[in-house]
One Martini backbone bead per residue (centre of mass of N, CA, C, O) as a GRO file, in nm:
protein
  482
    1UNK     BB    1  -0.889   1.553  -2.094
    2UNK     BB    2  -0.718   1.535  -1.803
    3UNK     BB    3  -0.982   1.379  -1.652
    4UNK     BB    4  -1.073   1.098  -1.546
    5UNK     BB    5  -1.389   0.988  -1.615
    6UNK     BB    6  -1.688   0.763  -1.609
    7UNK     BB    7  -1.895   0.963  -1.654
    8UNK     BB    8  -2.107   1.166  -1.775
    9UNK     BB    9  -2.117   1.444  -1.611
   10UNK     BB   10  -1.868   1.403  -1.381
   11UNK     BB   11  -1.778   1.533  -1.102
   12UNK     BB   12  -1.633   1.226  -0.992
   13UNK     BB   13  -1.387   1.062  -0.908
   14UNK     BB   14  -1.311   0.758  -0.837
   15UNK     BB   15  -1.234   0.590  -0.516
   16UNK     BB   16  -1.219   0.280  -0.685
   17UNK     BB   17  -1.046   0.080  -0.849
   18UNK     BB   18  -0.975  -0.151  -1.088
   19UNK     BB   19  -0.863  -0.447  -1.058
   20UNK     BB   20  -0.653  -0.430  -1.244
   21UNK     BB   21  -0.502  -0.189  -1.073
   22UNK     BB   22  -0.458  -0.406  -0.858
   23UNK     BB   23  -0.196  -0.567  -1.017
   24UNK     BB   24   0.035  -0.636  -0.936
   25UNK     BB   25   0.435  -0.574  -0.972
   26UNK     BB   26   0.696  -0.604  -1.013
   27UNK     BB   27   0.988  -0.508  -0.870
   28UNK     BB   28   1.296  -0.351  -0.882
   29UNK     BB   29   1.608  -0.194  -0.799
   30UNK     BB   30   1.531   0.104  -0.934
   31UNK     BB   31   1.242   0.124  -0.783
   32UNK     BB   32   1.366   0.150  -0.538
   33UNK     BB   33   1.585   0.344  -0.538
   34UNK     BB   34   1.378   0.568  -0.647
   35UNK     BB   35   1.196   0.567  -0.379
   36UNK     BB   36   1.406   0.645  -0.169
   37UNK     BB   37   1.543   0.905  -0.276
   38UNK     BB   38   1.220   1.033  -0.297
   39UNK     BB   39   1.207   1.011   0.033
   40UNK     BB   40   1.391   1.162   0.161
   41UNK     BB   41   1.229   1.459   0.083
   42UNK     BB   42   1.007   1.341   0.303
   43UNK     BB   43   1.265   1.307   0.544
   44UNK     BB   44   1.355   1.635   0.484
   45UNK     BB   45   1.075   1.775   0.601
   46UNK     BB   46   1.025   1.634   0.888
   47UNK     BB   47   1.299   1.697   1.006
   48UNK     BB   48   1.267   1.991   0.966
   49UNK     BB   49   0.991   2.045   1.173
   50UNK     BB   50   1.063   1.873   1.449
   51UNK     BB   51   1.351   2.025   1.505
   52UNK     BB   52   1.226   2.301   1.540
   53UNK     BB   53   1.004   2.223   1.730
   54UNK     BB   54   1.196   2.188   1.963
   55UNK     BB   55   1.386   2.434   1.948
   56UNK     BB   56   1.254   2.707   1.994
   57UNK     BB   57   1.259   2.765   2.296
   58UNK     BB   58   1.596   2.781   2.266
   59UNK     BB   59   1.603   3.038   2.040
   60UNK     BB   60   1.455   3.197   2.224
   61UNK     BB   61   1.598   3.234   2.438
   62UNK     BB   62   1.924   3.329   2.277
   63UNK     BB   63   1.726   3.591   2.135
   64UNK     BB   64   1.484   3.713   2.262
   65UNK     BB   65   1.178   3.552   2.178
   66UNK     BB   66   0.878   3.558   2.112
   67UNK     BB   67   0.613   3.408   2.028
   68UNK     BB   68   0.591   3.565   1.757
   69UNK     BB   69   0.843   3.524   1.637
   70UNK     BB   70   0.876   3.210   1.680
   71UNK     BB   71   0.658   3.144   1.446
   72UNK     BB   72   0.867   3.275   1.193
   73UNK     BB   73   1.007   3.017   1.165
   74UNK     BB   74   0.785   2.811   1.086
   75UNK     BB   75   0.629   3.029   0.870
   76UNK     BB   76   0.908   3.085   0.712
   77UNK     BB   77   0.863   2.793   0.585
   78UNK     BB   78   0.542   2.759   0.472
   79UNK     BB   79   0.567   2.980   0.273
   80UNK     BB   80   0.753   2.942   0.073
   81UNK     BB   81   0.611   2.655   0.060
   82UNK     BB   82   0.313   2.721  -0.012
   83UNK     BB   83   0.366   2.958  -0.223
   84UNK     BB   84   0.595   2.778  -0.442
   85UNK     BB   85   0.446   2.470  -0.505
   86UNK     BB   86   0.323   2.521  -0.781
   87UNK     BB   87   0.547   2.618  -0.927
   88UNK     BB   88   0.721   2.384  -0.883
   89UNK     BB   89   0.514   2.140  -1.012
   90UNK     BB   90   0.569   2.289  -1.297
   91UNK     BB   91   0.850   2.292  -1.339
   92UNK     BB   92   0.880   2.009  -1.338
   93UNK     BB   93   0.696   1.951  -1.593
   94UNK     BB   94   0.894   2.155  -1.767
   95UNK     BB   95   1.226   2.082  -1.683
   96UNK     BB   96   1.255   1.832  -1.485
   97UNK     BB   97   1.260   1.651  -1.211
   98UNK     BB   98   1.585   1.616  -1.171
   99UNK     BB   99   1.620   1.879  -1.176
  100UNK     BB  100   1.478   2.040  -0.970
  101UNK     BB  101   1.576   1.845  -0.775
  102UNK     BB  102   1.877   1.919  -0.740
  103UNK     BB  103   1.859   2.234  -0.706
  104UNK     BB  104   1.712   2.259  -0.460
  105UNK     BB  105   1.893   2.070  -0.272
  106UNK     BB  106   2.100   2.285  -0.253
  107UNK     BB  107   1.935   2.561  -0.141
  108UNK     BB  108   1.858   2.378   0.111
  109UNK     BB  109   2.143   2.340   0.262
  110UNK     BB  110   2.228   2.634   0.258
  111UNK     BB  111   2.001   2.757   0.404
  112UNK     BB  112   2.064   2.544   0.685
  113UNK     BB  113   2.344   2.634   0.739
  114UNK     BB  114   2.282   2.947   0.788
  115UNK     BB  115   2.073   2.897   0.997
  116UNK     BB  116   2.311   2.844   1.210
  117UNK     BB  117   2.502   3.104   1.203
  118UNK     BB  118   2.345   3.309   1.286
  119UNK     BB  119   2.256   3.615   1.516
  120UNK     BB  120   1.971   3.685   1.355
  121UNK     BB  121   1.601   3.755   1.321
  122UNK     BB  122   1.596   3.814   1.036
  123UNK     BB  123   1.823   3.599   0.936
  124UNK     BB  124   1.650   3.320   1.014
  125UNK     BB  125   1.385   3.368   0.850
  126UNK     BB  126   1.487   3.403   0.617
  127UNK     BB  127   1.630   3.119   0.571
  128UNK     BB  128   1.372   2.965   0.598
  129UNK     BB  129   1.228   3.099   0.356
  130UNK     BB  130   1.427   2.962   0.163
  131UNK     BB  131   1.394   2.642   0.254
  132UNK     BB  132   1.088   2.663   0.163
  133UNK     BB  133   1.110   2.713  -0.141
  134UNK     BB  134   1.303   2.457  -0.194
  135UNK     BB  135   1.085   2.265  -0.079
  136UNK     BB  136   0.891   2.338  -0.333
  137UNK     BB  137   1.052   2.156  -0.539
  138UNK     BB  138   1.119   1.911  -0.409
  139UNK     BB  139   0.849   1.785  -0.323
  140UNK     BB  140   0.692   1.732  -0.567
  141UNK     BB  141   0.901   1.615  -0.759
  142UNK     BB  142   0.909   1.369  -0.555
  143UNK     BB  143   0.616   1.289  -0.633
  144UNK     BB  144   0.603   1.307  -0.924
  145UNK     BB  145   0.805   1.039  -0.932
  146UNK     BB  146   0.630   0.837  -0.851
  147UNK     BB  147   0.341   0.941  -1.008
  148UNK     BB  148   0.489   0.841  -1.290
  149UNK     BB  149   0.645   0.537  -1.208
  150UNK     BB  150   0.396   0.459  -1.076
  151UNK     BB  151   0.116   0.302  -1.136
  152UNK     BB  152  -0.227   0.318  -1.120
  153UNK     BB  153  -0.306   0.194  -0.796
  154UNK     BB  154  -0.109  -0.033  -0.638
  155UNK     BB  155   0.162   0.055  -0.670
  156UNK     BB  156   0.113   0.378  -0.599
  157UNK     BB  157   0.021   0.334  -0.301
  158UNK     BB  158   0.261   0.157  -0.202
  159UNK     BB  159   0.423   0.413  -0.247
  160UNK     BB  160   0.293   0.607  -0.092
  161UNK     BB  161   0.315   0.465   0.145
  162UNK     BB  162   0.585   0.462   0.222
  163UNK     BB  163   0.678   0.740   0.187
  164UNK     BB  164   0.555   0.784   0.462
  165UNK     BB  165   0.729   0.665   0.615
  166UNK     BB  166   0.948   0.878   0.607
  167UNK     BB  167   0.826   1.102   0.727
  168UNK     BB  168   0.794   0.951   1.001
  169UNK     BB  169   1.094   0.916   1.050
  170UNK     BB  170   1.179   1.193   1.061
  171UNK     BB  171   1.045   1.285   1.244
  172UNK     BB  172   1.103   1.102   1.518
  173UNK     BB  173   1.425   1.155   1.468
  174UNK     BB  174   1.406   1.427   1.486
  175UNK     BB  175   1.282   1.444   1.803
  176UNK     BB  176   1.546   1.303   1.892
  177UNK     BB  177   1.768   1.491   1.809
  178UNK     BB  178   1.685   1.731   1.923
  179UNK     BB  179   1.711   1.681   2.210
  180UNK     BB  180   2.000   1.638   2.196
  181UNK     BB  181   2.123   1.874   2.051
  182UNK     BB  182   2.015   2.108   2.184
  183UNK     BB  183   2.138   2.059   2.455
  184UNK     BB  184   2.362   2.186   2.311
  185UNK     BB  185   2.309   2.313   2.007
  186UNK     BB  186   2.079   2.419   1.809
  187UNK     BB  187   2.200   2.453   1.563
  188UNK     BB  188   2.247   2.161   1.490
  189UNK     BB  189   1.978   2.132   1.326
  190UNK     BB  190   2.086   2.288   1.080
  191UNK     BB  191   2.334   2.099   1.012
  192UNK     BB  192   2.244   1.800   0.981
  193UNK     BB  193   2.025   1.872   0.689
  194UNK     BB  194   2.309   1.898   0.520
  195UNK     BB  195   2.404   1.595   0.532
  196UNK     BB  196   2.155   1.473   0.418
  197UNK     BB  197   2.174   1.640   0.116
  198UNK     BB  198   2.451   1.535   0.034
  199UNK     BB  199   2.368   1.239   0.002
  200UNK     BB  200   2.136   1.267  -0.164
  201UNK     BB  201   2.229   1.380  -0.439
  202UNK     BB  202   2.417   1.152  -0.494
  203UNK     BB  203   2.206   0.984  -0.531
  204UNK     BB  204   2.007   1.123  -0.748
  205UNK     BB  205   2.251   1.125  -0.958
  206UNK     BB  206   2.171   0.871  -1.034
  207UNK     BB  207   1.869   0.716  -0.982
  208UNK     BB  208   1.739   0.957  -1.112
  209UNK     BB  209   1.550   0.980  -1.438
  210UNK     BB  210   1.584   1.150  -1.679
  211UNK     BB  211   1.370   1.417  -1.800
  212UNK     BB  212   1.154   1.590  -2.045
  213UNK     BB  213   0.992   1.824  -2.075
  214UNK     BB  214   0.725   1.995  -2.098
  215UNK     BB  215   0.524   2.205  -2.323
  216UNK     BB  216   0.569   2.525  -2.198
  217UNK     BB  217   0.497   2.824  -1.984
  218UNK     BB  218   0.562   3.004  -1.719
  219UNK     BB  219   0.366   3.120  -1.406
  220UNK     BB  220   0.538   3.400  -1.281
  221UNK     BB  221   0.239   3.608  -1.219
  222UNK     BB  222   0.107   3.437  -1.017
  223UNK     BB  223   0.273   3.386  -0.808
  224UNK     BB  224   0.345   3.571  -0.720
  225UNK     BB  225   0.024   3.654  -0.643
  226UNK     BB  226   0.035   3.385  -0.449
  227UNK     BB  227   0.229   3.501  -0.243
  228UNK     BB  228   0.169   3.781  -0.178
  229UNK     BB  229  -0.043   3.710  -0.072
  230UNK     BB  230  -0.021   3.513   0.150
  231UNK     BB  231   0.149   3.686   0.319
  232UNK     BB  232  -0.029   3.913   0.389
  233UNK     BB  233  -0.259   3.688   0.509
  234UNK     BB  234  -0.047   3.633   0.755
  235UNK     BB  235   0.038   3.881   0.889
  236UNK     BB  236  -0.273   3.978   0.973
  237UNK     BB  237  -0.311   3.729   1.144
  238UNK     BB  238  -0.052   3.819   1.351
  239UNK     BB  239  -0.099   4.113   1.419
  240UNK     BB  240  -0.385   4.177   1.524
  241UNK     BB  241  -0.425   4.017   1.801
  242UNK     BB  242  -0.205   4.227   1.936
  243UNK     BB  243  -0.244   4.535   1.737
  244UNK     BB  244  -0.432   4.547   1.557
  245UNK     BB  245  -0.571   4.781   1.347
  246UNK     BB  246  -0.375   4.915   1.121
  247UNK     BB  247  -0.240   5.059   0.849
  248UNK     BB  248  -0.106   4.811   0.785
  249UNK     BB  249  -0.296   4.565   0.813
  250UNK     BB  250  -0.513   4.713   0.611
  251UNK     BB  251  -0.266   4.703   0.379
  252UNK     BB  252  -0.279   4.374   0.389
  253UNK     BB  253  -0.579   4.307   0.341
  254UNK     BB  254  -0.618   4.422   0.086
  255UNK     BB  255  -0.358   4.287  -0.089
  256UNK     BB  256  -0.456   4.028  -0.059
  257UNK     BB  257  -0.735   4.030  -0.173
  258UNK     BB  258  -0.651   4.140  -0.461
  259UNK     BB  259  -0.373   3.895  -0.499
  260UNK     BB  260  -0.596   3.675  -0.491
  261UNK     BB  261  -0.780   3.784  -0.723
  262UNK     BB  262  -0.596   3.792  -0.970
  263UNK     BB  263  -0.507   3.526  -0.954
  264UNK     BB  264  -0.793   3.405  -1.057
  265UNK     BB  265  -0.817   3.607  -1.317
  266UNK     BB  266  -0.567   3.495  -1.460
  267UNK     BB  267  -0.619   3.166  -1.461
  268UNK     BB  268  -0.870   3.207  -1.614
  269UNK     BB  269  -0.713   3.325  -1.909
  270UNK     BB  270  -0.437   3.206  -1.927
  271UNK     BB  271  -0.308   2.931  -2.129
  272UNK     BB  272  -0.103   2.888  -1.925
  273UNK     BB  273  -0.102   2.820  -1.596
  274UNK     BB  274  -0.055   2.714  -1.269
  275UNK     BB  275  -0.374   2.687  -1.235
  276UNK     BB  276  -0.622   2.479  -1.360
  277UNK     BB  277  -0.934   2.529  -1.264
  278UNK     BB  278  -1.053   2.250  -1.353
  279UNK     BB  279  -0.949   2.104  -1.143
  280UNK     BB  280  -1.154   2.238  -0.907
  281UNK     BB  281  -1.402   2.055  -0.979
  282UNK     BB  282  -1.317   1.823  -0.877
  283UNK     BB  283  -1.397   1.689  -0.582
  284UNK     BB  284  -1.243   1.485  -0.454
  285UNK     BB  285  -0.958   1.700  -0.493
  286UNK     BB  286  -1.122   1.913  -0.277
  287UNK     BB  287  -1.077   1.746  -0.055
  288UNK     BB  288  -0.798   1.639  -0.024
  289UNK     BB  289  -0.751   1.980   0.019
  290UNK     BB  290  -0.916   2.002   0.279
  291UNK     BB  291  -0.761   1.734   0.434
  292UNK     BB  292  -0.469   1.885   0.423
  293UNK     BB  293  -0.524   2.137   0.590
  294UNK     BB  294  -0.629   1.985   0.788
  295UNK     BB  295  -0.388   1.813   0.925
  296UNK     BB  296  -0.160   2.064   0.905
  297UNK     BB  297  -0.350   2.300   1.084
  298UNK     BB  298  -0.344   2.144   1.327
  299UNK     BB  299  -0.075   1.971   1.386
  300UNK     BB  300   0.134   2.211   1.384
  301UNK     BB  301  -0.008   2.371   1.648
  302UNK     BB  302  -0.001   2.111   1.807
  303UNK     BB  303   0.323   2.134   1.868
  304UNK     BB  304   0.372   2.370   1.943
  305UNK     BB  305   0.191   2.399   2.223
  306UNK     BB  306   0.311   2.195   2.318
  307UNK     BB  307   0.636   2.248   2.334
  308UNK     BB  308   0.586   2.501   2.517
  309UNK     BB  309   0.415   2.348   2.790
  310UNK     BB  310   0.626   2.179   2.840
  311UNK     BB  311   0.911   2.361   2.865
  312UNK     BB  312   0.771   2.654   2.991
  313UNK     BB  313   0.597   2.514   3.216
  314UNK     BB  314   0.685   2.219   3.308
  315UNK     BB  315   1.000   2.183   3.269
  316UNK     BB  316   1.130   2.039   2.983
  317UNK     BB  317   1.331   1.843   2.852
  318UNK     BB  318   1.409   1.858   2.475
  319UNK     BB  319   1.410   1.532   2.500
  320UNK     BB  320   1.146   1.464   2.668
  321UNK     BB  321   0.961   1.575   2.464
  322UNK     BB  322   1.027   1.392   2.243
  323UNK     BB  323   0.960   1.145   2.342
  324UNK     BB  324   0.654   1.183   2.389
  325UNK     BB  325   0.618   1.223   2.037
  326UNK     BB  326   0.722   0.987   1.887
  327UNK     BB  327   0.454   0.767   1.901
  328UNK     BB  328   0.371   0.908   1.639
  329UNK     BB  329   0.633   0.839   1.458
  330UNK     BB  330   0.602   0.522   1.484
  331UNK     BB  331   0.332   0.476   1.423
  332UNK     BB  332   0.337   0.524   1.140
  333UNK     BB  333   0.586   0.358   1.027
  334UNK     BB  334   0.402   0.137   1.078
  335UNK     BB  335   0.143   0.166   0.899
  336UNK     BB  336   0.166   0.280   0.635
  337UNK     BB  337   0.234   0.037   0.459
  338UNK     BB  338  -0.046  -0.068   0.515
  339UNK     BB  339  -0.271   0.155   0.358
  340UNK     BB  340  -0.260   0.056   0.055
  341UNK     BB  341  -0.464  -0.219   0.130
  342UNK     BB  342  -0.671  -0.021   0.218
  343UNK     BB  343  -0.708   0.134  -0.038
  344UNK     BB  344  -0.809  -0.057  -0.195
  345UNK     BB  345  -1.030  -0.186  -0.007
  346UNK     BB  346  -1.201   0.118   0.074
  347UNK     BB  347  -1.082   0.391  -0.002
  348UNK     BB  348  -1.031   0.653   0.043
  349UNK     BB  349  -1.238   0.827   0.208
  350UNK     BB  350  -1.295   0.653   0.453
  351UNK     BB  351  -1.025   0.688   0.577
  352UNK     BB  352  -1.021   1.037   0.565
  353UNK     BB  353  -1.201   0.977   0.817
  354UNK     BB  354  -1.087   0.835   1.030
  355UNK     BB  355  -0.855   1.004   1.051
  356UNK     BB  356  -0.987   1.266   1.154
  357UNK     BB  357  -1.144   1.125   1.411
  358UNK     BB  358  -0.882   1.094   1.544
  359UNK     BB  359  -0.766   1.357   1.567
  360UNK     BB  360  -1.021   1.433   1.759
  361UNK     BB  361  -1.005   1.289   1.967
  362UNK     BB  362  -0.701   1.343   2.039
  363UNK     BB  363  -0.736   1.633   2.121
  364UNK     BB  364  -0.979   1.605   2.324
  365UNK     BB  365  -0.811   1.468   2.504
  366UNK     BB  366  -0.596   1.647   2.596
  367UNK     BB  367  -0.807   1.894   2.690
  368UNK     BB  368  -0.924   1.680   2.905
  369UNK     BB  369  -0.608   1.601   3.056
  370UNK     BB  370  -0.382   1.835   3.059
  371UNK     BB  371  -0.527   1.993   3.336
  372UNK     BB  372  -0.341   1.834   3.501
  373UNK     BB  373  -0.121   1.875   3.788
  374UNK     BB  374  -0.067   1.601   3.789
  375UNK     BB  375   0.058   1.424   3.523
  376UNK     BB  376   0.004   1.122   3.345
  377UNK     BB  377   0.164   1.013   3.063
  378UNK     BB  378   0.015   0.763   2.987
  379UNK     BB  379  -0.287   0.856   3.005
  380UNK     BB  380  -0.276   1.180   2.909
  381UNK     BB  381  -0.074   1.182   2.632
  382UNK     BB  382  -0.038   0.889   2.489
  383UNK     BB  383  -0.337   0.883   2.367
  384UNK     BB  384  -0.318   1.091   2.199
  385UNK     BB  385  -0.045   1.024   2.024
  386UNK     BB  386  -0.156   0.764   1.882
  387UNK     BB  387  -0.398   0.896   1.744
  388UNK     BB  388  -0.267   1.104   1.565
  389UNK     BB  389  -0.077   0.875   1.418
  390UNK     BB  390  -0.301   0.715   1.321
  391UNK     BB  391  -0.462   0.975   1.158
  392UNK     BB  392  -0.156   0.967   0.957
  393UNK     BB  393  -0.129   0.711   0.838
  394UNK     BB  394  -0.447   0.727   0.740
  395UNK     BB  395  -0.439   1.011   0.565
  396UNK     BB  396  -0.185   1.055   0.366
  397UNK     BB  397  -0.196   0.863   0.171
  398UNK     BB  398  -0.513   0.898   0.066
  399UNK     BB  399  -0.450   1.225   0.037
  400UNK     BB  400  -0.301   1.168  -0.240
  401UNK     BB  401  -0.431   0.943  -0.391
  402UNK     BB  402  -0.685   1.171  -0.450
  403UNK     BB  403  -0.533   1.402  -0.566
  404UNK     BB  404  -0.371   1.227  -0.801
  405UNK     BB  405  -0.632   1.059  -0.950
  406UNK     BB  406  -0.687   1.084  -1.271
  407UNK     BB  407  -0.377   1.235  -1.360
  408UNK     BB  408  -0.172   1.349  -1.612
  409UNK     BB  409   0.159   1.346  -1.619
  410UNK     BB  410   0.162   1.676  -1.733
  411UNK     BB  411   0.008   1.712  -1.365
  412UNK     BB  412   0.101   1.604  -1.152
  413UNK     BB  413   0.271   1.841  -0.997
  414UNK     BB  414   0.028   2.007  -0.996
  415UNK     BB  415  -0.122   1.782  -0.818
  416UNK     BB  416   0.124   1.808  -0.586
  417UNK     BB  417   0.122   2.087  -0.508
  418UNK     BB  418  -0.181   2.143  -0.438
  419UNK     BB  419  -0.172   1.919  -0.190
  420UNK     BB  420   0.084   2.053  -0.043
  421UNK     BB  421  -0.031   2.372  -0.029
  422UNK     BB  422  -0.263   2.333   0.156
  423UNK     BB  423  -0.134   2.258   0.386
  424UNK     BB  424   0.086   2.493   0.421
  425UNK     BB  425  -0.129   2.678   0.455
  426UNK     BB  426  -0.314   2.588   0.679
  427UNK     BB  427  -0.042   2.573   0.885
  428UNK     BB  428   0.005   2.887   0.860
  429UNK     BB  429  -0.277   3.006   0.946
  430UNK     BB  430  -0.328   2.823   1.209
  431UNK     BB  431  -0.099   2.903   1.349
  432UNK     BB  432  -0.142   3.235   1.342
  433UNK     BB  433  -0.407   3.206   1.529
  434UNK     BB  434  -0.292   3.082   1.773
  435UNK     BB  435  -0.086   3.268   1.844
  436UNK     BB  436  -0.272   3.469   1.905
  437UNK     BB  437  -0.383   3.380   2.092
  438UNK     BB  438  -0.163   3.233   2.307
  439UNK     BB  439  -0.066   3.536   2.328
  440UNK     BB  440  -0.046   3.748   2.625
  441UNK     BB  441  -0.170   3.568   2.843
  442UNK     BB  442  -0.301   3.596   3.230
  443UNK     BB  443  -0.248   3.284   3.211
  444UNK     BB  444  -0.222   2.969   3.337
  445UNK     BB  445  -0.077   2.709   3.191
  446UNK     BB  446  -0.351   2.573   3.028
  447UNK     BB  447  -0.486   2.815   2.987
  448UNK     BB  448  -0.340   2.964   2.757
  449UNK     BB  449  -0.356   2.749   2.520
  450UNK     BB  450  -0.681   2.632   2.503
  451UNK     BB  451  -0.784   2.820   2.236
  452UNK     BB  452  -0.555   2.659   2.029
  453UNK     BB  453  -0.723   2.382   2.100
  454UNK     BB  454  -0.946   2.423   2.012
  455UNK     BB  455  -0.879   2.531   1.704
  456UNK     BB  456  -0.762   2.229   1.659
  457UNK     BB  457  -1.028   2.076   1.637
  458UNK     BB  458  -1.190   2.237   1.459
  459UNK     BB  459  -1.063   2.179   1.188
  460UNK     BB  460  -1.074   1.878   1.213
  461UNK     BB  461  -1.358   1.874   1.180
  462UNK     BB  462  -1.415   2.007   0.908
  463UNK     BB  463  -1.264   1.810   0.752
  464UNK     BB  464  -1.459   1.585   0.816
  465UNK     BB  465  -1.715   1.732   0.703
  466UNK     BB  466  -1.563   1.712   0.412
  467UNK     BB  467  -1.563   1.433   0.358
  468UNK     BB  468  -1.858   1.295   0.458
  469UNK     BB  469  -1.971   1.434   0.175
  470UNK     BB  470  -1.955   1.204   0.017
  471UNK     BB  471  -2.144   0.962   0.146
  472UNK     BB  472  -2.394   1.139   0.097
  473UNK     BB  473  -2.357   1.155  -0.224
  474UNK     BB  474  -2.421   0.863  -0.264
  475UNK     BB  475  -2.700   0.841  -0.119
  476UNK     BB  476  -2.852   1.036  -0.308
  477UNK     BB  477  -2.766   0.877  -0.564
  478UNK     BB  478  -2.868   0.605  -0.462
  479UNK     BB  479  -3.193   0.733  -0.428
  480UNK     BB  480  -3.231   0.848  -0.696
  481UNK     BB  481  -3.198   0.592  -0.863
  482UNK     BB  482  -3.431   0.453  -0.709
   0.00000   0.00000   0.00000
């Protein structure tokens, strides 16, 4: 079996891996020149998140774009990559990491220079879509890099804490440059990430060693089945509360239904499939990608809603709104690092309970304090925006390393892409839900809102009561064996 099970008939992976795994060994400066250049690749997703995120009101103010078009700026980097995620860790595996890992980063800094160039909204969501596409690529490569090279244990841990640190740094330095640049001209948002693309490659085709790929064929009857399903449901999700169901709307909700059912009925029959479905017996692994789906399709709408609120309502300038969210990507860049120590100590699931609590906390005071009409900074936001960071810090390297252990090397890619396309699909459906809830709405102010922030706490909610469900079945089991 490609799953390491403690117990027979247990599809329940280990929480907390045993003394010896936790037993450090040295690094030297290869292993850290190696984490340091995949974790750029986690810091050039994070940054470009970020910068689109605050220059969105600019983007739409010169091309004359509403509320339902700028959101497929969003998601048309979102799909491209939680479609593509898959392929791409199974490529990784399949190709070698550092090849697909240098050819992906090529096609993100084109695709990211086009994307400043037009001046047309068909060819910039394009771009974008192109883009997510490349990072479906780069990302998984990059992590299943680390989670090769790295053994499972404290190793695996302290690194993949790390790496959440470089997502924090893009993260919170995005939302400063994009403030920054966008004051000047938004574009420059897309010509920056081109710039440190050029940079990571020179790096990586040093630093990166050479892999081998593994024995197997490329299941692209899948993807293409898993991409086209996942667009028809995102765009159905998105156009119906506008325009309701039309001959269309109606036509992409049946190809969903149909194009994600084929692709599970596929990959349940051919020989190497893209996604082996016997992975997902394991609870552990199947918590981790519902724990990531509750992260990123909360927290990702609401960047989105703050953006507009903050900007197009209370009419801040794109620098100001930048530093408002900063100290959640400051909190994260603190605490990250130290994650991995709590994982040792205490196991994934605990962490991504509390991560999840914090979550729900931090949306929940916006809700209750956000509708003030003259807002104190410090009182009303920045407690939100704490509670977000800290709950970020500990939650997604939990989340990774949930996702990926006790996965044989030649799944990494694919347990990497796995809880990786949950997150960005996550993102891609509650952004499209929230958009239809907040457009075109007769409320004013935090009021227009105010439904997309309801549904942005119930995703956190049900994280958390997917998480909580793990120390339940041990209670029951324990409960049992008495």
């Amino acid at each position: 079996m490609t799953i390491t099970e403690t117990k027979p008939h247990s599809n329940e992976l280990p929480d907390i891996p045993d003394h010896d795994a936790h037993a450090p060994s040295r690094w030297g400066p290869k292993l850290w020149a190696v984490l340091f250049v995949a974790g750029l690749a986690m810091f050039l997703d994070a940054l470009d998140v970020s910068m689109v995120g605050v220059a969105l009101p600019s983007i739409g103010a010169e091309l004359g774009l509403e509320t339902s078009s700028l959101q497929w700026i969003v998601n048309g980097y979102i799909l491209g990559y939680g479609g593509l995620l898959l392929l791409g860790g199974r490529m990784a595996d399949l190709l070698g990491r550092r090849r697909v890992f240098l050819a992906a980063l090529v096609v993100f800094g084109l695709a990211s220079l086009v994307g400043g160039l037009v001046d047309n909204e068909a060819l910039l969501i394009a771009s974008r879509i192109v883009k997510g596409v490349a990072a479906a690529f780069t990302a998984p490569a990059a992590l299943s890099i680390i989670t090769t090279t790295f053994k499972e244990g404290h190793d695996r841990n302290k690194a993949l804490s790390i790496f959440t640190v470089f997502g924090a740094t893009g993260y919170a330095s995005g939302l400063i440059v994009s403030g920054l640049l966008t004051g000047i001209d938004w574009r420059l948002t897309f010509y920056v990430p081109t710039i440190v693309v050029a940079a990571v490659i020179v790096a990586a085709f040093f630093v990166i060693p050479k892999s081998e790929g593994e024995h197997g064929r490329i299941d692209f009857g899948g993807a293409v089945l898993l991409t086209g399903g996942m667009l028809a449901a995102v765009y159905t999700i998105v156009t119906v509360p506008e325009h309701g169901f039309t001959a269309l709307t109606v036509f992409t909700t049946v190809a969903a239904v149909v194009l994600i059912t084929a692709f599970l009925v596929v990959e349940n029959k051919i020989r190497e499939p893209l996604v082996r479905l016997g992975i997902l017996k394991v609870k552990s692994i199947v918590r981790a990608n519902l724990a990531a789906m509750a992260i990123f399709g909360s927290y990702i709408s609401f960047q989105t809603i703050v953006s507009l609120y903050l900007q197009n309502t209370l009419q801040w300038g794109p620098l100001q709104m930048a530093l408002a969210l900063a100290p959640a990507g400051i909190i994260v860049a603190i605490l990250s690092p130290l994650a991995g120590k709590f994982i040792d100590r205490y196991g994934t699931t605990p962490m991504i309970i509390a991560s999840m609590g914090s979550f729900v906390l931090g949306y929940l005071w916006f809700i209750v304090r956000a509708g003030d009409p003259t807002p104190a900074y410090f009182l009303d936001y920045l407690p939100a925006f704490l509670l977000l960071g800290l709950g970020f810090a500990i939650g997604f390297s939990a989340t990774m390393v949930q996702a990926t252990e006790g996965i044989d090397d030649d799944e990494q890619g694919l347990a990497s892409g796995l809880v990786q396309t949950s997150g960005q699909i996550g993102g891609a459906v509650v952004l499209a839900v929230v958009t239809g809830l907040i457009s075109g709405g007769v409320t004013t102010g935090i009021g227009q809102y105010t439904p997309g922030l309801y549904l942005v706490t119930v995703v956190a909610i049900v994280g958390l009561l997917a998480s909580a469900t793990a120390l339940l079945g041990r209670r029951a089991a324990a409960v049992e064996a008495a």
